[in-house]
N, CA, C and O of each residue as an XYZ file, in Angstrom:
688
protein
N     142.686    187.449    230.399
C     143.024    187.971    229.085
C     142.792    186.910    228.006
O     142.152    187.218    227.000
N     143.304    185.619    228.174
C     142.911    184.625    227.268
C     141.535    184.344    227.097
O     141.221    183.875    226.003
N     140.587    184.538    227.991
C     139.212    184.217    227.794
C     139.016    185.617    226.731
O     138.744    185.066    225.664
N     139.012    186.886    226.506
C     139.065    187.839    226.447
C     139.134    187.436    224.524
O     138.389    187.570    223.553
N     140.300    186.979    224.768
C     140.934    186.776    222.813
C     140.030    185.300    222.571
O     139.871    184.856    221.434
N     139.686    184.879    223.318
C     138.436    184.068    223.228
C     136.713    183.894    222.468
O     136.007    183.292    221.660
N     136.786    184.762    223.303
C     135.789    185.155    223.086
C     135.747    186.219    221.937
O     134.768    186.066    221.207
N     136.522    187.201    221.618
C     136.730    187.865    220.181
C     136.863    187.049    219.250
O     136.068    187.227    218.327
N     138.040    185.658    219.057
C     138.169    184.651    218.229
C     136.281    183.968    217.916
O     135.870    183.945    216.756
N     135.668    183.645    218.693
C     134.331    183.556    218.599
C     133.817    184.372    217.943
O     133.445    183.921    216.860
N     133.586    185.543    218.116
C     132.922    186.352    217.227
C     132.823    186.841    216.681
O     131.904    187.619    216.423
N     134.370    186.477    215.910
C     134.692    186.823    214.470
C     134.497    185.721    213.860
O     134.227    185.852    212.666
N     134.549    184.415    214.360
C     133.997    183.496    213.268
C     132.579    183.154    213.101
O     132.290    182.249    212.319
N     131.352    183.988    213.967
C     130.460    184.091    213.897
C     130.165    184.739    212.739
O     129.545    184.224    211.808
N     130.739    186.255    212.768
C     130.707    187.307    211.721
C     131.147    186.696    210.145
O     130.607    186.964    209.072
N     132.244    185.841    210.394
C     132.335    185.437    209.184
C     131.465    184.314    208.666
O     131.467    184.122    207.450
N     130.527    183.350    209.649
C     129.984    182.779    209.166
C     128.840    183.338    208.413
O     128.419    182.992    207.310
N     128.257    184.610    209.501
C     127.108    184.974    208.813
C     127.467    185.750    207.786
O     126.507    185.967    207.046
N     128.761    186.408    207.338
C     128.572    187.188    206.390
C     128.635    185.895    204.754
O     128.015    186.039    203.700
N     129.208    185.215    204.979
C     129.509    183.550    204.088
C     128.120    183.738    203.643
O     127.932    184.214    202.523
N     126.808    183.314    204.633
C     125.334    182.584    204.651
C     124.764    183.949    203.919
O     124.076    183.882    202.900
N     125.113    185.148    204.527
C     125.139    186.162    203.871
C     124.681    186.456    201.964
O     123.684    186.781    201.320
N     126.306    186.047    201.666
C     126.475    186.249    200.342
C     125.911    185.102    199.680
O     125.242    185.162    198.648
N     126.224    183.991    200.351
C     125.607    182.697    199.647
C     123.563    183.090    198.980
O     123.270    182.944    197.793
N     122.594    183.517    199.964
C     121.318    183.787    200.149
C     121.315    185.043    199.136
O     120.338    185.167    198.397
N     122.074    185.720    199.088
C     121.905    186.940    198.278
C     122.162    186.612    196.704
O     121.492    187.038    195.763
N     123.289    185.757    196.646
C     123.921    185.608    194.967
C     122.688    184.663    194.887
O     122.882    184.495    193.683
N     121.651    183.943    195.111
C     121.023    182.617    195.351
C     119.349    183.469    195.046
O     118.387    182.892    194.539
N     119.357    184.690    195.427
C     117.992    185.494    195.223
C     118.049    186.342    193.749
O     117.257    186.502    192.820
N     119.560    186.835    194.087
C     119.647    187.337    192.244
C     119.472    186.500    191.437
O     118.766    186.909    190.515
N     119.870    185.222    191.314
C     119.900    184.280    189.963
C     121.032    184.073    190.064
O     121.207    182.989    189.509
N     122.331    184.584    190.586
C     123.787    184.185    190.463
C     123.959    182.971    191.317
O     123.771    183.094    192.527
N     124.322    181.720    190.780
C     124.290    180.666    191.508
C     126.026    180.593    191.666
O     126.626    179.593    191.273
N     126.557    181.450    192.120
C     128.239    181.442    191.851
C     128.543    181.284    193.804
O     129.184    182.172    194.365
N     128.151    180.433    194.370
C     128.803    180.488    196.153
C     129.834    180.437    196.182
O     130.575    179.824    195.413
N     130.096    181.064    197.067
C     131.279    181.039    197.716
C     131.613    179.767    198.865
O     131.018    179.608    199.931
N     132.726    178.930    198.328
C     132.699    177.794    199.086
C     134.546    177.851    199.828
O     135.675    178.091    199.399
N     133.862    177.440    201.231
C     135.205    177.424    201.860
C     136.321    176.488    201.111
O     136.102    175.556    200.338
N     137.216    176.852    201.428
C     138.969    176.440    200.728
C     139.134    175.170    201.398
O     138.586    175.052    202.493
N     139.738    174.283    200.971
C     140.131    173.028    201.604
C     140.478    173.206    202.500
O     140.633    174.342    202.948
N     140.782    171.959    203.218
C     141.736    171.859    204.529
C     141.311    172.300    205.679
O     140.653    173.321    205.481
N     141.389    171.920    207.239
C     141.233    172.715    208.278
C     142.588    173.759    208.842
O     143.806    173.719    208.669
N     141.671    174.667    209.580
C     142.717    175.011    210.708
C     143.786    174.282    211.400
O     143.616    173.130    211.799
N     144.802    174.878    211.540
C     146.134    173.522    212.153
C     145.580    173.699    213.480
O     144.615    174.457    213.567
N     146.093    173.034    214.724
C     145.665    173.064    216.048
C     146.394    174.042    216.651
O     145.949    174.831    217.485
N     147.850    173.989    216.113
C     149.087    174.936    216.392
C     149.618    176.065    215.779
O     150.260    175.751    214.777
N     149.593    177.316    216.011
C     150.287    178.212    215.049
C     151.840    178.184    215.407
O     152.423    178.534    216.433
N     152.477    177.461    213.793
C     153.837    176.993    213.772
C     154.529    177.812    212.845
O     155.758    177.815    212.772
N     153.392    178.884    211.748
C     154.230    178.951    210.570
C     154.089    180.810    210.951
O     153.209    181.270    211.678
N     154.997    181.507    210.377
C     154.634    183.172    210.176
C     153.365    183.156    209.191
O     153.251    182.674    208.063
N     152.529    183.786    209.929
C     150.973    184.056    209.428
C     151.282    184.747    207.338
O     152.328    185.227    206.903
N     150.305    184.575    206.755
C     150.758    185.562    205.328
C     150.197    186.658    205.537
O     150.669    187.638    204.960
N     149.225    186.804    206.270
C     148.334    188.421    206.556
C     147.695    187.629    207.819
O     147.388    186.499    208.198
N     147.706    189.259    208.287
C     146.678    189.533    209.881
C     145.701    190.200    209.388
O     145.688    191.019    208.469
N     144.348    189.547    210.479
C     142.915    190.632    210.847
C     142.262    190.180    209.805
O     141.614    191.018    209.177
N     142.244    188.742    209.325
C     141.401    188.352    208.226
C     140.015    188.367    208.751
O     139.977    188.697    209.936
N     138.661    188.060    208.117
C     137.722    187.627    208.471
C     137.416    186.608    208.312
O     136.906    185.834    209.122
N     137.745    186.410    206.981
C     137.003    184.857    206.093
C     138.528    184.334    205.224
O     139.653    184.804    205.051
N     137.792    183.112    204.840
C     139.462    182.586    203.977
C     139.737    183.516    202.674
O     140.842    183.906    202.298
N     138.397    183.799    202.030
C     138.739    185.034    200.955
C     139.514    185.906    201.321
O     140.242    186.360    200.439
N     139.648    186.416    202.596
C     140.893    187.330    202.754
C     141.912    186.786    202.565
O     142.767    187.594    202.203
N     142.317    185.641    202.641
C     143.862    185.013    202.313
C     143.999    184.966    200.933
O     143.167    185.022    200.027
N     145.581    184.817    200.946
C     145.916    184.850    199.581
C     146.303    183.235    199.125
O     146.710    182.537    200.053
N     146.217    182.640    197.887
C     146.490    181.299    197.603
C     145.320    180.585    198.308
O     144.122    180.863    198.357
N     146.181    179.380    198.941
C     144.962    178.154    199.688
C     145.334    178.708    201.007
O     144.922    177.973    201.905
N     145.984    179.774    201.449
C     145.904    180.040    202.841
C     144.072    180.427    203.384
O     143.220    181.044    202.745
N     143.946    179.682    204.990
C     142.612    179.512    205.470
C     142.706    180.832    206.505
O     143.767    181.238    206.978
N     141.949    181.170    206.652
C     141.512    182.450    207.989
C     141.644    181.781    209.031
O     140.851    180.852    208.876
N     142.389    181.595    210.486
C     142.418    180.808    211.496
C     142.475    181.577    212.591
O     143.195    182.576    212.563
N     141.716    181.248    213.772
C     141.645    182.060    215.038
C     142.929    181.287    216.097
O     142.845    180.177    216.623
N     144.050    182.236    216.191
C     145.012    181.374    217.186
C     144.588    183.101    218.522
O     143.939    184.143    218.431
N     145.301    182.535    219.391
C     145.592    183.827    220.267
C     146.567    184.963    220.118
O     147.091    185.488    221.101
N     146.751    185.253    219.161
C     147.328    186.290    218.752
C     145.857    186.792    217.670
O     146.064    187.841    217.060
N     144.882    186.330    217.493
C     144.019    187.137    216.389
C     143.616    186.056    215.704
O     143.821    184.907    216.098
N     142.887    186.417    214.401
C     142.786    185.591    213.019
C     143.798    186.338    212.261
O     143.978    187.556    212.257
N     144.498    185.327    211.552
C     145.410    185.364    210.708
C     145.602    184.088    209.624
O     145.401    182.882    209.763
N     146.062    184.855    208.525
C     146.226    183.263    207.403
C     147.140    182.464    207.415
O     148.270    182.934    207.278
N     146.989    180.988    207.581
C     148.212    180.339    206.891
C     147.512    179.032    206.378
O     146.340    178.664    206.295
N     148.835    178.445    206.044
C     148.433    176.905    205.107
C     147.979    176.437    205.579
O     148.266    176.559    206.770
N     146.767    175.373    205.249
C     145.752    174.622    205.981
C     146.500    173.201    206.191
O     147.388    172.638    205.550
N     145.973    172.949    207.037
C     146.081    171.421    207.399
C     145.150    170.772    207.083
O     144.010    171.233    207.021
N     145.547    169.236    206.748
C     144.735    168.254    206.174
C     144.796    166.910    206.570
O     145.811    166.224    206.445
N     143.742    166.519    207.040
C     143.777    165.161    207.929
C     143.533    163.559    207.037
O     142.536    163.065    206.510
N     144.423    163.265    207.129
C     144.853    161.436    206.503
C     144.204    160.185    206.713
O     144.495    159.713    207.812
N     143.259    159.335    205.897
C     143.339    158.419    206.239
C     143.570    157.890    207.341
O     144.642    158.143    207.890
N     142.640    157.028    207.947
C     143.291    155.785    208.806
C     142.743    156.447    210.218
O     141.979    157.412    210.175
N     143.184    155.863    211.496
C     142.568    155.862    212.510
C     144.030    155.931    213.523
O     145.021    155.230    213.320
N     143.919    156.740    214.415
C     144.961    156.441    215.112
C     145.197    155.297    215.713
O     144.339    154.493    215.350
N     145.993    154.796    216.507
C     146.083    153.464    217.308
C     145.659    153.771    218.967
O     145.861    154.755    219.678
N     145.031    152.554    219.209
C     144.788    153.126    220.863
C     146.237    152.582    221.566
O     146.933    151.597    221.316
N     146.356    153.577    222.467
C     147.351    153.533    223.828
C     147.551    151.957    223.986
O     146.472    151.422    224.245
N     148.487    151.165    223.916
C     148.307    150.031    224.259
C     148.658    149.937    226.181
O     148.050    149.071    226.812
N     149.764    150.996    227.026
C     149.624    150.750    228.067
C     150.547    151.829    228.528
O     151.532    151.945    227.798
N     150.493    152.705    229.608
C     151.237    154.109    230.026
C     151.188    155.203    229.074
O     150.670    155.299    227.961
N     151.984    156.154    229.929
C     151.768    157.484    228.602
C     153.002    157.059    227.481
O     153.744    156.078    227.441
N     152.852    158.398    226.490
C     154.079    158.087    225.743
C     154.816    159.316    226.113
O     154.490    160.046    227.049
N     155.940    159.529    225.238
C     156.431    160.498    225.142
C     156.049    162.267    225.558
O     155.766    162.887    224.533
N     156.001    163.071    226.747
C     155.652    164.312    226.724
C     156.117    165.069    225.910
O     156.598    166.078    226.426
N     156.192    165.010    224.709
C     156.999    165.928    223.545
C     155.787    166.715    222.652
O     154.657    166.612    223.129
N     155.880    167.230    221.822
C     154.810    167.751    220.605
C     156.058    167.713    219.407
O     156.891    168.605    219.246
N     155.961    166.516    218.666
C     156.544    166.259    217.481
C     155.889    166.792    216.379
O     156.404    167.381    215.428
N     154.555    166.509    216.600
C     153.538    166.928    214.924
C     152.726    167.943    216.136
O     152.858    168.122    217.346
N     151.782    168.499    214.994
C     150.776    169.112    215.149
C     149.231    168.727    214.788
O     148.202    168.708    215.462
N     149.615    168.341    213.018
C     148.649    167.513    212.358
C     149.512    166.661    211.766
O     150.695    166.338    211.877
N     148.423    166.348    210.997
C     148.563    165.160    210.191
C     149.832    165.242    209.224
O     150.777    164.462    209.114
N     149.541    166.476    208.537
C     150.115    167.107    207.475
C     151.965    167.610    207.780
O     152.847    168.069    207.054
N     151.874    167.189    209.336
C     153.649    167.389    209.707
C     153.984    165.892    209.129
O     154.961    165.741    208.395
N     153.326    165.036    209.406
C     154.006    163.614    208.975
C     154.635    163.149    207.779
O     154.083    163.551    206.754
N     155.516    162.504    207.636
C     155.857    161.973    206.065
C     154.827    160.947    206.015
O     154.248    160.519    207.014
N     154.528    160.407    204.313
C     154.114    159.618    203.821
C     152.500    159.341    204.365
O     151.718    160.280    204.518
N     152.085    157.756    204.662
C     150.745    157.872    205.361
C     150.281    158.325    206.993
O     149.161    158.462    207.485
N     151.797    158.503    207.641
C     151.280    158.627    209.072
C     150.788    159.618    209.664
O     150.793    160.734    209.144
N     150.331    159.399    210.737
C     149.420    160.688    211.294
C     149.545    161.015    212.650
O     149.861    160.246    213.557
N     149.246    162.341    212.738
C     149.528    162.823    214.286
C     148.700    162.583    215.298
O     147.630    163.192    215.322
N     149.054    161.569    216.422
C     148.348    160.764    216.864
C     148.689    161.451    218.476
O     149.832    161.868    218.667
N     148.007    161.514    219.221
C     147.942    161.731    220.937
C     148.739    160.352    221.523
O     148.337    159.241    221.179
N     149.679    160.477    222.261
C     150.525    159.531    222.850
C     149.856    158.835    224.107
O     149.837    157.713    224.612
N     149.490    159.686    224.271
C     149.284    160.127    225.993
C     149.439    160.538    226.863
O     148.904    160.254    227.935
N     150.341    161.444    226.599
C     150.991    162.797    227.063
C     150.868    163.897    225.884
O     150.172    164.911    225.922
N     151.936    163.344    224.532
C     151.786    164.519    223.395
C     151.582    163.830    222.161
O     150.668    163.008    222.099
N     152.401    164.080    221.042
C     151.620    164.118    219.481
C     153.239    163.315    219.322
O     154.354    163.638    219.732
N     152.712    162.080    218.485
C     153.807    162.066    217.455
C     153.194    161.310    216.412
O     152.050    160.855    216.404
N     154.518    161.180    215.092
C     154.098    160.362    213.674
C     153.360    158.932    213.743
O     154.327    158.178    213.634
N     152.368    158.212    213.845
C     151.992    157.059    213.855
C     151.703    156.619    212.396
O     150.832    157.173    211.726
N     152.464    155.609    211.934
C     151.431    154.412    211.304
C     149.567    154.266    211.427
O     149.131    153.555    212.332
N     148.893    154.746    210.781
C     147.472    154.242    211.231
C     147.205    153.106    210.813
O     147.815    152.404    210.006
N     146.252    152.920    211.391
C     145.434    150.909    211.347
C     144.278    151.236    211.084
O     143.649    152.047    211.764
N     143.682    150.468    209.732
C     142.781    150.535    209.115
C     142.042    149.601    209.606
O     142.454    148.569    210.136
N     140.258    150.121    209.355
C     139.450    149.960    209.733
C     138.588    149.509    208.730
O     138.044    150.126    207.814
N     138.537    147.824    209.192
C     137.338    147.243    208.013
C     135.944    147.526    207.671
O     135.618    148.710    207.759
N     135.290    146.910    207.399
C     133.946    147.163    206.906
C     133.139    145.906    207.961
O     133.375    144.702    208.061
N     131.954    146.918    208.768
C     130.716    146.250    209.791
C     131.184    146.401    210.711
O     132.131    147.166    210.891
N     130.777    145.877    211.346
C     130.279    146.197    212.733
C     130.508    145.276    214.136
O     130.081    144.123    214.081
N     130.977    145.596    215.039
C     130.973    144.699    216.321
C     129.917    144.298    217.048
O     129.128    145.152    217.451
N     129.714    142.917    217.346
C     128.590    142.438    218.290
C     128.740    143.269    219.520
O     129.802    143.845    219.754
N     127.785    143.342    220.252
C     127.410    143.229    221.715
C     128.400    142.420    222.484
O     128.163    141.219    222.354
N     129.440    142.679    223.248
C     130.319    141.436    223.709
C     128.836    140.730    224.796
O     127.939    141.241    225.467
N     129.253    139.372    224.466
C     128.453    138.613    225.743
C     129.131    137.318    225.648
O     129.938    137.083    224.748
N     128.827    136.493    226.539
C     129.085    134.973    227.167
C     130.229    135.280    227.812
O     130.420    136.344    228.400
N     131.477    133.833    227.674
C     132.261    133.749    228.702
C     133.072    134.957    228.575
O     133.384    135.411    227.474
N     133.462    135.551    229.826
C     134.201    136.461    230.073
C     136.045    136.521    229.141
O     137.000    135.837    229.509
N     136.067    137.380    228.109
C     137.564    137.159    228.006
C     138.406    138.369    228.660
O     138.081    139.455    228.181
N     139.041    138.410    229.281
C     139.928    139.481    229.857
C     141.387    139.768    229.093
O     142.367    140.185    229.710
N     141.388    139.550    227.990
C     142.717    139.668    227.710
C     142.442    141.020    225.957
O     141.463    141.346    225.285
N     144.059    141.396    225.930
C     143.916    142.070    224.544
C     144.623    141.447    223.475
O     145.841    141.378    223.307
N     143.675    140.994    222.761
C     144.251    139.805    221.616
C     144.493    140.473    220.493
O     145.159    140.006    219.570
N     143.846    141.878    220.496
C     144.148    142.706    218.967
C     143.594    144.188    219.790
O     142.858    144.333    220.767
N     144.393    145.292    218.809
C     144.204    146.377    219.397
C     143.715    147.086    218.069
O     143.577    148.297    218.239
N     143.417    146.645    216.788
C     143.102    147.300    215.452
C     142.695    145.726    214.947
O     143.050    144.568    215.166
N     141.580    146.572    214.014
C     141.598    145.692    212.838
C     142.282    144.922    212.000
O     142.152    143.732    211.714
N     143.298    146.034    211.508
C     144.403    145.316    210.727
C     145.216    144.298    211.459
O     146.272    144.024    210.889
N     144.980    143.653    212.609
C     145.720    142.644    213.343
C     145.082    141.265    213.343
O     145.354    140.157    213.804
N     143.810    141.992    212.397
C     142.948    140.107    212.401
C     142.869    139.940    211.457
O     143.027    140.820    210.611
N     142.453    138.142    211.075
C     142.604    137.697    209.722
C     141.379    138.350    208.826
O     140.390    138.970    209.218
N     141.762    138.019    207.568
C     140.365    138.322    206.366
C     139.316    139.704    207.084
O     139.593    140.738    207.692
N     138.373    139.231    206.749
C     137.064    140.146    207.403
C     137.206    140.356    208.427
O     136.819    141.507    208.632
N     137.655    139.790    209.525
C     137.379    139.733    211.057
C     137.522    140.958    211.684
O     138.547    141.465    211.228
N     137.060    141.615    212.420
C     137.609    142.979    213.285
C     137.843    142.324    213.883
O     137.618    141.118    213.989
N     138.915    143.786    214.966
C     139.024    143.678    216.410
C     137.454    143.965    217.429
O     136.933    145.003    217.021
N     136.879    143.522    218.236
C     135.694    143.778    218.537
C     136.166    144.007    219.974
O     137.319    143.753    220.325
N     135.462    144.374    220.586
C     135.327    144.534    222.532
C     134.612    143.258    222.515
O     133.731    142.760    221.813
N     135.558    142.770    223.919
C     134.705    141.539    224.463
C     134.349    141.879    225.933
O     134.838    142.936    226.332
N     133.260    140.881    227.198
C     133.380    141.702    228.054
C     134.390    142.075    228.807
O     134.085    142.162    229.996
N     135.479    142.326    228.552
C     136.851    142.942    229.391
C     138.347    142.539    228.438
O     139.469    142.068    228.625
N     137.535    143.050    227.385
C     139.236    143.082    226.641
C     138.799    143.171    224.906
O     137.822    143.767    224.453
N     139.740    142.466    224.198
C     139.375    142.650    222.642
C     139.802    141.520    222.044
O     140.904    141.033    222.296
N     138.967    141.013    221.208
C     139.381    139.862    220.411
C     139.026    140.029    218.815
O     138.348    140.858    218.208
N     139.620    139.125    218.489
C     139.565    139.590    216.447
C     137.771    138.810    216.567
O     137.384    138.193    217.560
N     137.003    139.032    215.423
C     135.765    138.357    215.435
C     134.702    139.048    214.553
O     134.451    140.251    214.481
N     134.039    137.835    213.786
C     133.344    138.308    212.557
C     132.698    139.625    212.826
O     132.554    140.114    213.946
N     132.226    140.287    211.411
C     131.074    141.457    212.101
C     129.909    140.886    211.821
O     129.667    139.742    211.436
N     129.312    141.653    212.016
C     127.797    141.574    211.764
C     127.183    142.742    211.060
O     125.975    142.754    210.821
């Protein structure tokens, strides 16, 4: 049955894509340069909120900034989610927590974001990500984790992969 609402969820967002490419090609042959452009925000991952309308096609069927979203119950509208700045943090070692605290981003206060534990979702702090690029790790072997983000090394420096671990170190 779930493959079933699956596969319908598919091909209604087919339908709505082509009817979108649709109107876009048509207002675009008259002379009306007026497109229709999707609404901010994505789909949440989770349906958490009471939908505002069922059996949408496209986000124009919603009312306000509500988006058209395919959950298993149908397409239906609600508030979009919107993804934050920053980078999650990697796992430093075991799972975390099996819970589902957030969904997205947009459950979090302030800058944090809904990050995979390693089991489920909770609020993280993100760690920003400088500018360039990591070498090729080569020479002596370092095995250890000296930084797990950028923001843990001085000035310019990233965190880079070395061969068997991570160390802070210029880019290139």
């Amino acid at each position: 049955m779930e493959k079933h609402w699956s596969a319908v969820s598919a091909l209604i967002l087919t339908l709505c894509a082509f009817l979108h490419f649709q109107l876009v090609f048509a207002a675009a042959a008259d002379g009306n340069l007026t497109a229709i452009l999707p609404k901010p925000g994505h789909c949440p991952r989770l349906l958490n909120v009471v939908p505002s309308h069922k059996g949408c096609v496209c986000d124009e069927d919603c009312p306000a900034e509500h988006k058209c979203c395919v959950f298993d119950c149908g397409a239906v509208c609600v508030p979009p989610a919107f993804t934050k700045p920053g980078v999650c943090p990697r796992r430093r070692w075991g799972s975390g927590m099996c819970a589902e605290f957030c969904s997205n981003d947009s459950d979090c206060p302030n800058d944090e974001k809904c990050c995979h534990n390693g089991c489920g979702h909770e609020c993280i702090a993100p760690y920003i990500v400088k500018k360039g690029r990591c070498a090729l790790p080569q020479g002596t072997p370092m095995c250890a984790e000296y930084c797990y983000h950028d923001g843990q090394c001085p000035g310019e420096q990233k965190c880079c992969r070395t061969t068997c671990g991570h160390a802070c170190s210029e880019p290139c």
